[in-house]
C-alpha positions as CSV (number, residue, x, y, z in Angstrom):
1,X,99.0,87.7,88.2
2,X,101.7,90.5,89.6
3,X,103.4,90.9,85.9
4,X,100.2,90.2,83.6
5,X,96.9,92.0,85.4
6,X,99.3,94.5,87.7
7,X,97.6,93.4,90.5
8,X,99.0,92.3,94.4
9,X,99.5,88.8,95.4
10,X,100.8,86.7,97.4
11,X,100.4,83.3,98.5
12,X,99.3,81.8,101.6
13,X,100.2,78.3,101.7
14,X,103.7,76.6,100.2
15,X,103.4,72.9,98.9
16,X,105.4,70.1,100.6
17,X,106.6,68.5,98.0
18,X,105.4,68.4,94.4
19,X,103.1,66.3,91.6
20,X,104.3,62.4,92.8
21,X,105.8,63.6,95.9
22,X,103.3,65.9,97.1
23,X,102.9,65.4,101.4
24,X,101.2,68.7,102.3
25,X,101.4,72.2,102.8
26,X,102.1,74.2,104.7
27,X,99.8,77.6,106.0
28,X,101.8,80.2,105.8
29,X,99.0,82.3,107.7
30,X,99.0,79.4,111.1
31,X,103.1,78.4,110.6
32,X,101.9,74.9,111.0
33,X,102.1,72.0,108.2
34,X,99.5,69.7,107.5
35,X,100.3,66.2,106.3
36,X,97.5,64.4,104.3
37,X,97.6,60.7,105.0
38,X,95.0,57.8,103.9
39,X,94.4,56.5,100.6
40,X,92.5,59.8,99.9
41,X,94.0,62.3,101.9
42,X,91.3,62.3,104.5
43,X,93.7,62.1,107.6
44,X,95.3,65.5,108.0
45,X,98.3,65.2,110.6
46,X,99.6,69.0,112.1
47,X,103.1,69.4,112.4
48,X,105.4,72.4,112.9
49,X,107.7,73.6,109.6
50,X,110.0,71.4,108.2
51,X,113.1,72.2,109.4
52,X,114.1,72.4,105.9
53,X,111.7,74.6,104.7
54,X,111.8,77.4,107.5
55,X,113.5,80.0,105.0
56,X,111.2,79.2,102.0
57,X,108.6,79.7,104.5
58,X,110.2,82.9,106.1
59,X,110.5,84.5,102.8
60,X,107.2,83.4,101.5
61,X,105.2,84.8,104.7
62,X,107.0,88.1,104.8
63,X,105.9,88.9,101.1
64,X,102.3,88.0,102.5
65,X,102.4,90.3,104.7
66,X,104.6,93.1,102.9
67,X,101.2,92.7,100.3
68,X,98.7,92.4,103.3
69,X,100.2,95.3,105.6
70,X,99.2,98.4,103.2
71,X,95.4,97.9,103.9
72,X,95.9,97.7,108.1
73,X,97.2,100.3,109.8
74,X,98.4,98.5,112.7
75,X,99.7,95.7,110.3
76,X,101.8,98.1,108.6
77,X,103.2,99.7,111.7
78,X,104.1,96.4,113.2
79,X,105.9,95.0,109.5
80,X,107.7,98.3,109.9
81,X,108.9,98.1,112.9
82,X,109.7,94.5,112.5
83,X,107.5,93.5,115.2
84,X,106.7,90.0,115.4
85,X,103.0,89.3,113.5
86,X,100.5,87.0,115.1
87,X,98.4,85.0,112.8
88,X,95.7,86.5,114.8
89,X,97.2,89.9,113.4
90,X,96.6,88.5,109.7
91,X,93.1,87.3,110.4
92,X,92.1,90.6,111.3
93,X,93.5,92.5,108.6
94,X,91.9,89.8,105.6
């Protein structure tokens, strides 16, 4: 989308796991991961970040909001200032 239609993105959940080994996600908007249990996927199970994906998840939110931040003034004052951003803060601005 970024290279071929020149146009902002940025994702807003990361997959735990992938095809055959696909868990959950995780919401990069919340910082919580949802685990989809049952035959179906019907139970979903909230759990912090995996310890193992807090970077991934780090680097993936802060391009979310580096793309979000432009169109909210407050947003873009806070990412600048390195302030910490609520997801309360990101509801308001989408």
């Amino acid at each position: 989308v970024r290279s071929k239609l020149h146009l902002r993105s940025a994702s807003i959940q990361v997959p735990i796991g992938l095809e055959d080994d696909f868990t959950g996600l995780v919401d990069l908007v919340q910082l919580k991961a949802y685990y989809f249990h049952g035959s179906n996927g019907e139970k979903v199970v909230v759990e912090e970040v995996p310890a193992d994906m807090e970077a991934l998840v780090a680097e993936k939110r802060r391009e979310l909001i580096e793309n979000v931040a432009p169109l909210d003034d407050k947003l873009a004052e806070a990412f600048n200032l390195k302030k910490p951003i609520s997801p309360t803060d990101l509801k308001v601005c989408g």
